[in-house]
C-alpha positions in Angstrom: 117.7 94.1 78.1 121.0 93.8 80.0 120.4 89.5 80.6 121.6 89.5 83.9 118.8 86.6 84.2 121.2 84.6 82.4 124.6 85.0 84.5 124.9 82.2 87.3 123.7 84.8 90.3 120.3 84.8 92.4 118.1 87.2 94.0 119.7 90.9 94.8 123.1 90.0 92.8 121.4 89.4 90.0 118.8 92.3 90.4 123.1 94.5 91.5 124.2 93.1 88.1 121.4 94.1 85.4 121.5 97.3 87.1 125.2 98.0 86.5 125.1 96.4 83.4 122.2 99.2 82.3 123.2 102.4 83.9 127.2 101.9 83.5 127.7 102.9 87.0 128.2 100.6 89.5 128.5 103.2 92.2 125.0 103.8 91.3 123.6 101.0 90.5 125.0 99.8 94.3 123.2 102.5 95.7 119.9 102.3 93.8 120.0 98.1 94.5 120.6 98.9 98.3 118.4 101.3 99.1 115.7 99.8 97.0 115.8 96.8 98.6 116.2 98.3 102.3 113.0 100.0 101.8 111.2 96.8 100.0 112.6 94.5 103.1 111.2 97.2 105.4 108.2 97.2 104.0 107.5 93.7 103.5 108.5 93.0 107.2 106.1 95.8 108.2 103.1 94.3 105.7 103.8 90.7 106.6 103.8 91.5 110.7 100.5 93.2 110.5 98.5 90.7 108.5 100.1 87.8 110.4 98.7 89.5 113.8 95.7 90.0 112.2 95.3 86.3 111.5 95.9 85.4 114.8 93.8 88.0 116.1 90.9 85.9 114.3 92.2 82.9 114.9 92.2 83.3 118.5 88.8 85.3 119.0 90.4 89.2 119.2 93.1 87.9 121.5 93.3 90.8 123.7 95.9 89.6 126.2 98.6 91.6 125.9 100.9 88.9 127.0 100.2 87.1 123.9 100.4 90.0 121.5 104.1 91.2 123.1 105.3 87.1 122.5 103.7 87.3 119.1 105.4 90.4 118.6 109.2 89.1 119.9 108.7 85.8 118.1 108.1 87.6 114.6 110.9 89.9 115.7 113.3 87.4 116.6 112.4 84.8 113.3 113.5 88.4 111.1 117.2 88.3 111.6 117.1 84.2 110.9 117.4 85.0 107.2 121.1 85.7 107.3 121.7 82.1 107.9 120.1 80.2 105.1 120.1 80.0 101.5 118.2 82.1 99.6 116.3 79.3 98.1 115.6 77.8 101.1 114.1 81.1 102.4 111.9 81.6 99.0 110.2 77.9 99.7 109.6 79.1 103.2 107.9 82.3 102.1 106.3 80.2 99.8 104.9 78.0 102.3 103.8 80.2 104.3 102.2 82.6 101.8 100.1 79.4 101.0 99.2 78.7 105.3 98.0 82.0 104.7 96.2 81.3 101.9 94.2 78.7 104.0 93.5 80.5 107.0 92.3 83.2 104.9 90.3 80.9 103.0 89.0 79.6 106.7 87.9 82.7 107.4 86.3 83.6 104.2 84.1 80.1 104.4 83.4 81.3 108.3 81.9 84.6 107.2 79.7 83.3 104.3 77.9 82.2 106.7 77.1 85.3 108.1 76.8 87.0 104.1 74.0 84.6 103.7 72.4 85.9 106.4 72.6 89.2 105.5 71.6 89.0 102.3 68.4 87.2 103.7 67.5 90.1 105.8 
């Protein structure tokens, strides 16, 4: 509609410029952009955390040392404000590649509980 997608600008100054562009505002369309995309960054931090220390709770047999959980905890904290300092393409492959390690530790644990499935079904 406004083809921002064809102006030479990535991620959240493209997503700044197609909303200008449609609302003829850019006071609003700032605001809308920012806010948006506090509350999807939030979110996705959030999201991301818990399912990551859910995998390693798996991984690791309910790791219930709460030594381990608190340097879990600081090292995903401390890897958050890391983005700043990279390209935003290099940032997309790394969420890429790690969408896809947690692709195969969920698929890890998927082939681990067929196991138990069968067994169920059985009984």
């Amino acid at each position: 509609v406004t083809n921002a997608w064809q102006l030479p600008l990535e991620s959240a100054a493209m997503c700044l410029a197609a909303f200008q562009i449609g609302l003829h505002n850019t006071t609003l369309a700032s605001i809308v952009v920012n806010v948006t995309l506090c509350l999807f960054a939030f979110t996705t931090i959030l999201t991301w955390g818990y399912c990551a220390e859910s995998a390693v709770q798996y991984l690791f047999n309910n790791f219930n040392n709460d030594k381990f959980k608190k340097l879990f905890k600081c090292l995903f904290i401390a890897v958050i404000p890391c983005g700043i300092f990279f390209e935003v393409r290099f940032l997309w492959n790394l969420a890429d590649v790690f969408l896809n390690a947690m692709l195969l530790i969920n698929m890890y644990g998927v082939c681990n509980l067929f196991k138990n499935i069968a067994i169920e079904i059985k009984e």
